[in-house]
C-alpha positions as CSV (number, residue, x, y, z in Angstrom):
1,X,47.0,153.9,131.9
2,X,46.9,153.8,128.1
3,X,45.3,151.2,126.1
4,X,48.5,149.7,125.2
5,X,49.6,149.1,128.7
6,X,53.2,147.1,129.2
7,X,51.4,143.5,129.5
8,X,49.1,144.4,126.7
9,X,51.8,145.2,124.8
10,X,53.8,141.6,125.5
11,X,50.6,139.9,124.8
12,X,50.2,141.0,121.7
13,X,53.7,140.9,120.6
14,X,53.9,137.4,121.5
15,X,50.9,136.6,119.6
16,X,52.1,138.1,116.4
17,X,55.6,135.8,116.6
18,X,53.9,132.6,117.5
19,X,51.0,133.1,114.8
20,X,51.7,130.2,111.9
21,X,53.5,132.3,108.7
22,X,50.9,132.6,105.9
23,X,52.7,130.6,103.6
24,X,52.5,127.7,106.3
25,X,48.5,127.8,104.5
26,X,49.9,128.2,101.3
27,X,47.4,131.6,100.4
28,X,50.6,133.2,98.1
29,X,52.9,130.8,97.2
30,X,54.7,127.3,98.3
31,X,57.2,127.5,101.3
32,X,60.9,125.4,100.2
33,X,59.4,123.3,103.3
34,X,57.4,121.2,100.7
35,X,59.8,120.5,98.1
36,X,60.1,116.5,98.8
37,X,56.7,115.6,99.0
38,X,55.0,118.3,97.2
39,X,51.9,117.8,98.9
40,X,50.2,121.6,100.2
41,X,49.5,121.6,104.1
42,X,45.9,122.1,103.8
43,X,44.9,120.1,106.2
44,X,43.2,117.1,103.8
45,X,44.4,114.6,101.7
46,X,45.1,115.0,97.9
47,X,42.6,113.9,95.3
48,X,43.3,110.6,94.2
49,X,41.3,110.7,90.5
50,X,43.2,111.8,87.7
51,X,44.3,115.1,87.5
52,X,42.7,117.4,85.0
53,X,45.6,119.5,84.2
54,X,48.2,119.1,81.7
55,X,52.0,119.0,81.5
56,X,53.3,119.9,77.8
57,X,57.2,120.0,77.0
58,X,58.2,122.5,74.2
59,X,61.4,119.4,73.6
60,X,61.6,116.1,74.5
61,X,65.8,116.1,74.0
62,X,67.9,118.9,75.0
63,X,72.0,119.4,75.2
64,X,73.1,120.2,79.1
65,X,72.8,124.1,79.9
66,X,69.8,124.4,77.1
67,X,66.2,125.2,78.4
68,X,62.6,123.6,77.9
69,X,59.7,125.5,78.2
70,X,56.9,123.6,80.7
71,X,53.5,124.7,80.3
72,X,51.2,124.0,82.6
73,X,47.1,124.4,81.9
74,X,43.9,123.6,82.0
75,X,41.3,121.8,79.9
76,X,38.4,124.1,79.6
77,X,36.0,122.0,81.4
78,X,37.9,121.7,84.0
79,X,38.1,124.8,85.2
80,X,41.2,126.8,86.2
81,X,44.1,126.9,89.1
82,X,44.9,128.9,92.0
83,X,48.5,127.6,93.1
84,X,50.9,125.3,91.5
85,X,54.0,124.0,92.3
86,X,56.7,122.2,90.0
87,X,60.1,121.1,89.5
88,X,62.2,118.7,87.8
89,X,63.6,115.4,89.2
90,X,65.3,112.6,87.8
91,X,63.4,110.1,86.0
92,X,65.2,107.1,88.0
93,X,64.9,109.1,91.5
94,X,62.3,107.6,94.2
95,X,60.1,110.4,93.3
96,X,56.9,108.7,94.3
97,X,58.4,108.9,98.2
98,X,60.8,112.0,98.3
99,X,61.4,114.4,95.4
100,X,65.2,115.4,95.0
101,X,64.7,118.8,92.9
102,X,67.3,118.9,89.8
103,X,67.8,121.8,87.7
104,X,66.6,125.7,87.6
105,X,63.1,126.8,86.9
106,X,62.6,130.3,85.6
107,X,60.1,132.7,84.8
108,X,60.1,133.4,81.1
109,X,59.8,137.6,81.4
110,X,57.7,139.2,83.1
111,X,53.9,138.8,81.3
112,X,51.1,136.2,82.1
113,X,51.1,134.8,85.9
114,X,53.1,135.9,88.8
115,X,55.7,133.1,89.7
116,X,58.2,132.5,92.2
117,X,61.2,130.5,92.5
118,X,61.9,128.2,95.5
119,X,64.8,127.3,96.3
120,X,65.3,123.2,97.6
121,X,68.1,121.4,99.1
122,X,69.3,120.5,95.7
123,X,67.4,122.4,92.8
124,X,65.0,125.3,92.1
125,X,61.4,124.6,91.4
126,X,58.6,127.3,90.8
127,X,55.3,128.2,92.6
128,X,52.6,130.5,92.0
129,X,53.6,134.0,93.0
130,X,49.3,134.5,94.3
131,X,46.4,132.9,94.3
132,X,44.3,133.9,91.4
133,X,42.7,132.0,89.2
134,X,45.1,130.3,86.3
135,X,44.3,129.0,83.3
136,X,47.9,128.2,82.1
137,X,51.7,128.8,83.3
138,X,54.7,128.8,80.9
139,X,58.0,129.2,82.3
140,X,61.7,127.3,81.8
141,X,63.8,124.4,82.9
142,X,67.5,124.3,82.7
143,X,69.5,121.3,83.6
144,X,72.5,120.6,84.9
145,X,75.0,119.8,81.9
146,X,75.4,116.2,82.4
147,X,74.0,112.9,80.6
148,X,70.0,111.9,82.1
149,X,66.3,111.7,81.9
150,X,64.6,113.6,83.8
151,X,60.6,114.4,84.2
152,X,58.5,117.4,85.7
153,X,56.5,117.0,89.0
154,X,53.8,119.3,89.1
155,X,51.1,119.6,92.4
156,X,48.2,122.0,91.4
157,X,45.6,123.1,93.6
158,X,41.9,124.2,92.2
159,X,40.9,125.3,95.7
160,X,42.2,125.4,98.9
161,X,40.7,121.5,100.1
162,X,41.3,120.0,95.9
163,X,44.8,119.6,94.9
164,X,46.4,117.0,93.0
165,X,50.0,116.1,93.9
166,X,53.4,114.6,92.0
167,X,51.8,114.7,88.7
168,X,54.1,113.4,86.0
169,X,54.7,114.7,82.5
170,X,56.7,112.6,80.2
171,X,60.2,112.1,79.9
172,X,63.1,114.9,79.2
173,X,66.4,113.1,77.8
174,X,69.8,115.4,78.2
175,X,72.4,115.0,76.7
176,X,76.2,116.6,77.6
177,X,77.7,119.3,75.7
178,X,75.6,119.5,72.7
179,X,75.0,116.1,71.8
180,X,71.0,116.2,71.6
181,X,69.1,115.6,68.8
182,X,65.8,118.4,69.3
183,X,63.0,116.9,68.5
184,X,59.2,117.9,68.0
185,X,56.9,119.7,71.0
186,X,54.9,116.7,72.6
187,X,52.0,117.7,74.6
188,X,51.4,115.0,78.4
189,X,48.1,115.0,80.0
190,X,49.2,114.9,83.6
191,X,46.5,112.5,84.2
192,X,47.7,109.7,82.3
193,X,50.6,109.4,85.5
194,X,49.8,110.1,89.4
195,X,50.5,108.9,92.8
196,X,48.3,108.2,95.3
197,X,49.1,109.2,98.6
C-alpha cells in the first residue's frame, strides 16, 4: 500500500483542521478576536513600564466625516515594532476594561508598511499587514458624523513576549456637520497614558 494509505490520510487531514490558525499567534496580523481588550495572545503578560512609542494626531478638532491622520513611531533609542494594533474609541467609553471600536481606519495609499483593516463588532481598527520591523505607521481615522471625543488605543509589540497594550494618545474632539474649528498637529507620547493589566 502507498504511503498515503486511507488512515494516514485521515490523520493527517485531521491534524491540519485542528492545528491553531496562525493568526491565533499573531505572526501576520491581529485576528477581530482581540478588538476589546487589545492584548496579543502570546502567552505572557503585557509590559507594565511606559511604553516607548508615540501616538501623534495630524488634528486635534475635526467636523463628522473628516479624517485624521495617526502616526504611530518609534523613538530612536527605542528601537523599532513588528505588529501593532489600533483603533479609535470614545473618550467616555470603559476603555480600560472592554474597547468598543468607533470609526474607520484606513490605509493612506499604498507606500510605507503593509496594513490591514479589522473589522470589530462596532468599528474598524488597523493591524500590521506582517511582521517586519517598523519604525513608524501613518494611516487615517474617520468618524462617525456626530458630536464626541474620542481617543486612539494603540497595542504595539517589539517582539513576540514585549508588547505594550491600550496605549492612549490624546483627545480627538468632533464636531457634526462642519462645525470644527482645525487646529494645529500636536504630537502624544503614548507613554505619558497606559493601563496595567
Amino acid at each position: 500500500m502507498g504511503l498515503w494509505s486511507t488512515p494516514v490520510l485521515i490523520s493527517a487531514i485531521l491534524l491540519i483542521l485542528t492545528f491553531p490558525h496562525s493568526s491565533d499567534s499573531l505572526p501576520n496580523e491581529a485576528p477581530a478576536t482581540v478588538c476589546e481588550s487589545m492584548t496579543p495572545k502570546h502567552n505572557t503578560d503585557p509590559q507594565t513600564s511606559p511604553s516607548p512609542y508615540n501616538i501623534t494626531l495630524s488634528k486635534t478638532e475635526i467636523s463628522g466625516g473628516q479624517t485624521v491622520q495617526i502616526t504611530l513611531s518609534t523613538n530612536v533609542e527605542s528601537g523599532p515594532f513588528k505588529g501593532f494594533f489600533a483603533m479609535a474609541v470614545s473618550k467616555t467609553s470603559d476603555y480600560a476594561t472592554t474597547a468598543l471600536a468607533v470609526g474607520e481606519m484606513s490605509q493612506i495609499g499604498q507606500d510605507g508598511p503593509k496594513v490591514r483593516q479589522v473589522k470589530c463588532k462596532t468599528g474598524i481598527g488597523l493591524t500590521h499587514g506582517n511582521p517586519e520591523v517598523k519604525k513608524s505607521v501613518t494611516f487615517n481615522w474617520t468618524p462617525p458624523n456626530e458630536d464626541g471625543e474620542y481617543v486612539i488605543l494603540a497595542s504595539f509589540v517589539k517582539v513576540y513576549n514585549t508588547f505594550w497594550v491600550k496605549q492612549v494618545s490624546g483627545v480627538i474632539r468632533v464636531r457634526k456637520d462642519g462645525q470644527a474649528q482645525v487646529r494645529d498637529k500636536r504630537s502624544v507620547n503614548s507613554n505619558t497614558r497606559h493601563f496595567e493589566k
